[in-house]
Backbone as CSV, one residue per row, in Angstrom:
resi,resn,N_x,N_y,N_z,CA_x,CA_y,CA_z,C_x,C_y,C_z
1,UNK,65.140,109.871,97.273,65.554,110.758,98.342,66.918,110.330,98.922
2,UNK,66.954,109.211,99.461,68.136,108.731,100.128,69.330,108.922,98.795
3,UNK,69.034,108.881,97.500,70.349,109.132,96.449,70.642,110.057,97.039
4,UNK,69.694,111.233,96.291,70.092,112.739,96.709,70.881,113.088,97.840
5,UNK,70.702,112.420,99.103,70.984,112.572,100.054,72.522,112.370,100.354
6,UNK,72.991,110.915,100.184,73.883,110.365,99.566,75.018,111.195,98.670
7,UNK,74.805,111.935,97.774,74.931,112.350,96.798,75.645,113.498,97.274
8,UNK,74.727,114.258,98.141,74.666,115.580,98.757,75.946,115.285,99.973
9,UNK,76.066,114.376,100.844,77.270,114.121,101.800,78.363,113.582,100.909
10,UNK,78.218,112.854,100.058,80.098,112.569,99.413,79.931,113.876,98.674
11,UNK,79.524,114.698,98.328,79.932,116.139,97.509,80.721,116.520,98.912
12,UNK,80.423,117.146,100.212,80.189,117.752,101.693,82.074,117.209,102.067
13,UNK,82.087,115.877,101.577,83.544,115.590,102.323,84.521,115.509,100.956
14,UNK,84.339,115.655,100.206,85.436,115.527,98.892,86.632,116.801,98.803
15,UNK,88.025,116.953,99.279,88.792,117.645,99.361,87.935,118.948,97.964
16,UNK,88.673,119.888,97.988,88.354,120.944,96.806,89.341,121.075,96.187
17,UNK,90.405,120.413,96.116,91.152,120.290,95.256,90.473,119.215,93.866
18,UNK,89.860,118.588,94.134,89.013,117.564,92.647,88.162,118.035,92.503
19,UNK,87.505,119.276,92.862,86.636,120.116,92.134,87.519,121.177,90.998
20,UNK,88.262,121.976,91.642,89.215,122.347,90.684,89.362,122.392,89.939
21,UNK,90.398,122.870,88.762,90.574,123.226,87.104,91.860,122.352,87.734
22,UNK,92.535,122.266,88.413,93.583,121.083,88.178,93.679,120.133,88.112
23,UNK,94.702,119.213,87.279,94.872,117.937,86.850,95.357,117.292,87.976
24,UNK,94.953,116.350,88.573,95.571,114.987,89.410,95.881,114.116,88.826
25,UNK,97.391,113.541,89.516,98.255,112.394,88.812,97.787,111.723,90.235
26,UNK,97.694,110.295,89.663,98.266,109.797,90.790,99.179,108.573,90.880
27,UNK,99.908,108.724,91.820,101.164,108.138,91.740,101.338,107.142,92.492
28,UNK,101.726,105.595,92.158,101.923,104.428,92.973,103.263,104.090,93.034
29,UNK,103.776,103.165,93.485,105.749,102.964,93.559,106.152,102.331,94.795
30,UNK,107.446,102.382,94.638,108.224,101.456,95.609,109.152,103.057,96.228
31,UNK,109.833,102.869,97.852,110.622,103.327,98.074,111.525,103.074,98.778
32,UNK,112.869,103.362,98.460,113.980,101.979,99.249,114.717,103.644,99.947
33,UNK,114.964,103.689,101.660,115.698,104.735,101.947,116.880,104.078,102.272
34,UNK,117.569,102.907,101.066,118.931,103.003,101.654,119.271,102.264,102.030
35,UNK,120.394,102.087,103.425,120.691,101.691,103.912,120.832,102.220,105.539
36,UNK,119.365,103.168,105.585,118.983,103.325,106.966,119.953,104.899,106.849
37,UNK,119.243,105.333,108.144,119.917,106.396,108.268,121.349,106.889,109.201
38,UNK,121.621,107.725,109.084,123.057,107.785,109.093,123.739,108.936,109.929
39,UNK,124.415,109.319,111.227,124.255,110.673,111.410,125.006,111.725,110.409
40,UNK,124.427,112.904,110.816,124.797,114.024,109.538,126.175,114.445,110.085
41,UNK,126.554,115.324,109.500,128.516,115.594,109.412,128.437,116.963,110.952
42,UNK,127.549,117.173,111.320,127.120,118.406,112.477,126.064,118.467,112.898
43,UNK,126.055,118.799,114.411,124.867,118.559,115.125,123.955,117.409,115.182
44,UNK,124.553,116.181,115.364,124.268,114.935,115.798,124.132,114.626,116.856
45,UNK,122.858,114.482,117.957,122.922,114.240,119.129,122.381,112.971,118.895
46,UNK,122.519,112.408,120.384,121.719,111.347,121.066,121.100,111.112,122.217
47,UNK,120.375,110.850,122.914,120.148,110.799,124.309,118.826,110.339,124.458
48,UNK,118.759,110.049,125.934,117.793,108.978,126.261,116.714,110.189,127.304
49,UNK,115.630,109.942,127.078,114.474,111.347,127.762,114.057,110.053,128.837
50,UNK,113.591,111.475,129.758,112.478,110.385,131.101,112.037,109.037,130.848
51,UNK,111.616,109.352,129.679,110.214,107.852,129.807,111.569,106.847,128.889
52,UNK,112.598,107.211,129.162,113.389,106.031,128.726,112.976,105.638,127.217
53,UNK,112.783,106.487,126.328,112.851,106.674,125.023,114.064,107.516,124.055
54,UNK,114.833,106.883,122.934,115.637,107.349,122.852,115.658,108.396,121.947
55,UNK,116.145,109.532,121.737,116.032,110.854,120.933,117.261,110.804,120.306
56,UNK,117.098,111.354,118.790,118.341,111.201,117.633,118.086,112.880,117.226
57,UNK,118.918,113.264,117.031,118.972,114.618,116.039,119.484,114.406,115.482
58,UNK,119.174,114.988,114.154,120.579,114.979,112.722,120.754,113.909,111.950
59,UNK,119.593,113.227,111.751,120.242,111.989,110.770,120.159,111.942,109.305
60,UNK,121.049,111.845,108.646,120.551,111.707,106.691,120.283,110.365,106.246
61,UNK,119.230,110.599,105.069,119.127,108.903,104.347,119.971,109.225,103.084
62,UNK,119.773,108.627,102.359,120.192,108.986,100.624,119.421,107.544,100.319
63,UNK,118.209,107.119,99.439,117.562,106.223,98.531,117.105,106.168,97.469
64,UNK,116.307,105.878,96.739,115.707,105.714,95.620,114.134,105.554,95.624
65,UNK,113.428,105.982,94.673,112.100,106.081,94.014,111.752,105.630,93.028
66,UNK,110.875,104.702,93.126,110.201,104.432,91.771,109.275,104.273,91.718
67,UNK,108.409,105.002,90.663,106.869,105.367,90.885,106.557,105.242,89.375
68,UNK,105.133,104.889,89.016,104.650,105.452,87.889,103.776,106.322,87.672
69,UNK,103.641,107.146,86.371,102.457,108.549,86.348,102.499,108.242,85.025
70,UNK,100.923,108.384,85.350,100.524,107.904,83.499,100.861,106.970,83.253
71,UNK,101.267,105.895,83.780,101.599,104.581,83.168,103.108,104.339,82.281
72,UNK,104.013,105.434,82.830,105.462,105.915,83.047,105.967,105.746,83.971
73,UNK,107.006,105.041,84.139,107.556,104.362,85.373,109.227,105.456,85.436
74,UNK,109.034,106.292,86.113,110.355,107.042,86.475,111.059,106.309,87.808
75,UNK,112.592,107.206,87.785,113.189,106.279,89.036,113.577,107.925,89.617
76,UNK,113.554,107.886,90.454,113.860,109.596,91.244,114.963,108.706,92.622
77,UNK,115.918,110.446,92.861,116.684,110.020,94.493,115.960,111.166,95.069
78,UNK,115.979,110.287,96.696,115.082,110.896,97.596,116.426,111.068,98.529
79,UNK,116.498,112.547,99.371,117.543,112.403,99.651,116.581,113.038,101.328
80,UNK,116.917,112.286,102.689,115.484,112.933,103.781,116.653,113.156,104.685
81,UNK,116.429,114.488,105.481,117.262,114.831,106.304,116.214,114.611,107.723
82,UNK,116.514,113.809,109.234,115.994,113.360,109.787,116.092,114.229,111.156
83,UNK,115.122,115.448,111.530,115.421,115.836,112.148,115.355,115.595,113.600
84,UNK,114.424,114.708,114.027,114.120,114.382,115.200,113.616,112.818,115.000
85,UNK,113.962,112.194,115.921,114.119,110.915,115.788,113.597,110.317,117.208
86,UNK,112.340,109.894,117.775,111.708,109.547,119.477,111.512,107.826,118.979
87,UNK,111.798,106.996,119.351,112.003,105.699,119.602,111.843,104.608,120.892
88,UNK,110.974,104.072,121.648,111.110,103.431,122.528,112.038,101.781,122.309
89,UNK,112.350,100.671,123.288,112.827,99.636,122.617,111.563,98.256,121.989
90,UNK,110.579,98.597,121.425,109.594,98.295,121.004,109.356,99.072,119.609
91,UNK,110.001,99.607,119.310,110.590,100.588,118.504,108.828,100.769,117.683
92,UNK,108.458,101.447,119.037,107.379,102.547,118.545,107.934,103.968,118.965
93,UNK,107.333,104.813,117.737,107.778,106.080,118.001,107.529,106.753,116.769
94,UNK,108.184,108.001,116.630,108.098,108.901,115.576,109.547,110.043,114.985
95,UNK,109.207,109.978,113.667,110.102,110.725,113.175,109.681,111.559,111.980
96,UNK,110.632,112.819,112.383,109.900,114.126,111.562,111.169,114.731,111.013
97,UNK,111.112,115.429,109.439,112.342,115.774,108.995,111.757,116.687,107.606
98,UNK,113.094,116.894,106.753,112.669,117.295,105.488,113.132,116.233,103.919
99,UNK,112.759,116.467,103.159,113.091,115.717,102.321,113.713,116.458,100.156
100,UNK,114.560,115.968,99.930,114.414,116.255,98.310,114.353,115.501,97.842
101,UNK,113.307,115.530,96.587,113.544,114.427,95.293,114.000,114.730,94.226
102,UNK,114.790,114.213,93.548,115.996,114.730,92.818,115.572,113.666,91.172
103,UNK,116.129,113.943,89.742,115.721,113.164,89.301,117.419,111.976,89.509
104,UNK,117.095,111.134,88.881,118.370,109.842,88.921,119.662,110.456,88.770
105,UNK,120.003,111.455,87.979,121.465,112.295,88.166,121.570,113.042,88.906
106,UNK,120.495,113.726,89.629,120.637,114.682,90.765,121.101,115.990,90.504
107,UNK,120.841,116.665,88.632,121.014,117.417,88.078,120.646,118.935,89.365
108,UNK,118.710,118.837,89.216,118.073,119.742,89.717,117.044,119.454,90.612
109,UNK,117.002,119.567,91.849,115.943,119.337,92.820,114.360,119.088,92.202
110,UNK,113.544,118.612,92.474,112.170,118.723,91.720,111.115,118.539,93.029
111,UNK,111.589,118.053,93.986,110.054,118.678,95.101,111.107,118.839,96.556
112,UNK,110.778,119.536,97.015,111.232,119.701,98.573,110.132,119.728,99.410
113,UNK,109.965,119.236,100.843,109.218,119.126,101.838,109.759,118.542,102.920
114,UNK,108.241,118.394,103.982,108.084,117.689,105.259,107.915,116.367,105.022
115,UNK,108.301,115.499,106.272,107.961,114.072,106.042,107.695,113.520,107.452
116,UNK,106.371,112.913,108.312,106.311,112.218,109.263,106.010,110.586,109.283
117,UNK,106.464,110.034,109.925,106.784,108.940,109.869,106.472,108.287,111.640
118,UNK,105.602,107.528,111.606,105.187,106.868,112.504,105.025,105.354,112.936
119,UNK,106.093,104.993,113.891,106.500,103.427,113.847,105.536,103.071,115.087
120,UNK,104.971,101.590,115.061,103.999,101.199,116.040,104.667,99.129,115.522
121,UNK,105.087,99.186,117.093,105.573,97.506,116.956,106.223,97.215,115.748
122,UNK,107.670,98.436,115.294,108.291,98.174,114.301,107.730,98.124,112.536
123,UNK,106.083,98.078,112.749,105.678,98.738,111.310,105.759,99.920,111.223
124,UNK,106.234,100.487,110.289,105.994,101.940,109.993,105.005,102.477,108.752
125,UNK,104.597,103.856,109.059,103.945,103.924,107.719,104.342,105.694,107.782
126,UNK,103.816,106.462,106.798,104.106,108.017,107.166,103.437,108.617,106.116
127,UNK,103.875,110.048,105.720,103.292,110.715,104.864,104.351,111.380,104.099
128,UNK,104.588,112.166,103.001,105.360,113.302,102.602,104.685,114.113,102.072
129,UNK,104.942,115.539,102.289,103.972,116.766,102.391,105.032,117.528,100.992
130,UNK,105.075,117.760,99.703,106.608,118.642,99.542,105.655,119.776,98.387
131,UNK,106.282,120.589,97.657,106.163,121.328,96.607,107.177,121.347,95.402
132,UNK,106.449,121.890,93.898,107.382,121.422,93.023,108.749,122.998,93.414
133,UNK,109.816,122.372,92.635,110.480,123.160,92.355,111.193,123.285,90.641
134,UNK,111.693,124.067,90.297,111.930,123.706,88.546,110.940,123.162,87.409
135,UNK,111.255,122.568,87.195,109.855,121.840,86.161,108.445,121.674,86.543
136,UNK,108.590,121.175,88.261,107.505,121.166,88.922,106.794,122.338,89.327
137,UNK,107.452,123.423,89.475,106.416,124.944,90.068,105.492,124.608,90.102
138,UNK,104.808,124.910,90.969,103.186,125.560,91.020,102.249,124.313,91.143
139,UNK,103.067,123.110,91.659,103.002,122.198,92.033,102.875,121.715,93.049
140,UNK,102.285,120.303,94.099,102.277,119.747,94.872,102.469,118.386,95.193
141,UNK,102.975,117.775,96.024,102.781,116.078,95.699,102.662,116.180,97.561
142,UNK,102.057,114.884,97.686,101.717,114.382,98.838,101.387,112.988,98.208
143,UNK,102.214,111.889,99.613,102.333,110.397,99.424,102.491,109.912,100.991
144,UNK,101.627,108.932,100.768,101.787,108.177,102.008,102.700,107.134,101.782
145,UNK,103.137,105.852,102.569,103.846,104.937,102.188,103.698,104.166,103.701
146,UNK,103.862,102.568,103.422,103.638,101.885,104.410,104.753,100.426,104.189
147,UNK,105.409,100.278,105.257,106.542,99.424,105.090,106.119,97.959,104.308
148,UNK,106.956,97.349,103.265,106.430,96.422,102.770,106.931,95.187,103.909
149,UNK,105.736,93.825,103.428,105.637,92.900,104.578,107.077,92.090,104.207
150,UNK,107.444,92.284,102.885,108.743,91.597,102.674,109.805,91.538,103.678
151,UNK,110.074,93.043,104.541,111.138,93.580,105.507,111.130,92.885,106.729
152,UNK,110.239,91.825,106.926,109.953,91.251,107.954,110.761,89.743,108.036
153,UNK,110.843,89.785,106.868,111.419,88.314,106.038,113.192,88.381,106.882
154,UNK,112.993,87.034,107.403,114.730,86.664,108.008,115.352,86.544,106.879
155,UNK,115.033,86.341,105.681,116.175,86.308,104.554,116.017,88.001,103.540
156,UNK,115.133,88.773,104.225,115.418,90.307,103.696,116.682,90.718,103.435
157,UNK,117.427,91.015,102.340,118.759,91.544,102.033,118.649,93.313,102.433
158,UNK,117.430,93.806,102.163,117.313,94.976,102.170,115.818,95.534,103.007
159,UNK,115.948,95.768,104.731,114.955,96.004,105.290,114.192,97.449,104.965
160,UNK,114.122,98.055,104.186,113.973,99.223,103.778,112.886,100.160,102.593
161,UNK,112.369,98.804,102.696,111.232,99.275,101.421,109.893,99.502,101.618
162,UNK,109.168,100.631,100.810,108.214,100.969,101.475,107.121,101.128,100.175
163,UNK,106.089,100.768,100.473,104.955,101.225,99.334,104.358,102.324,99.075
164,UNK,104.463,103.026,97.931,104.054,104.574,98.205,102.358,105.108,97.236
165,UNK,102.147,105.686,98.044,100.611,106.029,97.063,100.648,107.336,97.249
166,UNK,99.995,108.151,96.256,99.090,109.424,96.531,99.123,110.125,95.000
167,UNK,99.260,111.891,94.994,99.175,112.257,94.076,100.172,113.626,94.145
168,UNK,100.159,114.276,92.753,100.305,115.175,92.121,99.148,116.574,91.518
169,UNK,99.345,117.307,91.868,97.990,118.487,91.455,98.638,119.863,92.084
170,UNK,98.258,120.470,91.463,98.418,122.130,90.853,98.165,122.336,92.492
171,UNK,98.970,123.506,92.853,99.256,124.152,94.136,97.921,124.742,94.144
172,UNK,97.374,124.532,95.425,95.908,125.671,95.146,96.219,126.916,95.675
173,UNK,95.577,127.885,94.893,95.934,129.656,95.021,95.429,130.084,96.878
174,UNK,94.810,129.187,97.445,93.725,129.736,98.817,93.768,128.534,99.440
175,UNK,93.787,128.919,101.130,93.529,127.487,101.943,92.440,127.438,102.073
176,UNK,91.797,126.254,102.795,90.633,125.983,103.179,90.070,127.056,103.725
């Protein structure tokens, strides 16, 4: 009884996308945004709100990706446009924007999306939400990523790297 039961609640919470006729990749990797972000060429603000937290509009990254699928290790540019930027000096806060991933020549776009990003005592971790475009159509990827402990390191050359997980799977035709 208790199997069945068992059995019957992990069926109850399992997304419906892995029930599906679509294939899931899933994808592990490193992600470096750079050398931090940067303001954009227009509409760059700054300013400090009530609670004495500071607000950024307009910032660009330009970094790199490297992930494997299937046990294929590709290198992709991630290029994230940063639209809102809330920061206290404890540098907790949040940031929300869009993003492209491009392959290494930056021929043809291959996913565009959202990206939130949530800092607490200077760790960060976030999500990216995007869809395929070109090769990818009819596609989806979603990845979390969580700052590696390396960035913490006084001899870090490069504070900027992040661990990325999630997957790849066929756009579903219907929402929940």
């Amino acid at each position: 009884m208790f199997k069945q039961l068992l059995i019957i609640i992990f069926i109850m919470f399992l997304p419906f996308q892995i029930f599906s006729k679509s294939e899931l990749i899933i994808v592990k990797g490193m992600m470096d945004i750079g050398k931090g972000p940067h303001p954009a060429e227009k509409g760059f603000e700054k300013w400090i709100g009530a609670g004495g937290r500071v607000h950024l509009n307009n910032l660009k990254s330009k970094g790199l990706m490297s992930y494997s699928i299937d046990g294929k290790e590709v290198l992709r540019v991630n290029k994230m446009s940063w639209a809102l930027t809330i920061m206290d000096s404890r540098n907790n806060g949040m940031i929300v924007g869009t993003f492209e991933i491009f392959p290494e020549r930056e021929e043809e776009v291959l996913w565009v999306g959202h990206f939130k990003i949530e800092g607490n005592n200077g760790f960060t971790h976030g999500f990216l939400w995007g869809v395929g475009k070109n090769k990818n159509e009819g596609k989806i990827i979603e990845l979390t990523f969580d700052e590696d402990e390396r960035n913490y390191s006084k001899n870090s050359k490069n504070p900027n790297i992040y661990f990325i997980n999630g997957f790849i799977t066929d756009q579903p035709k219907e929402p929940l």
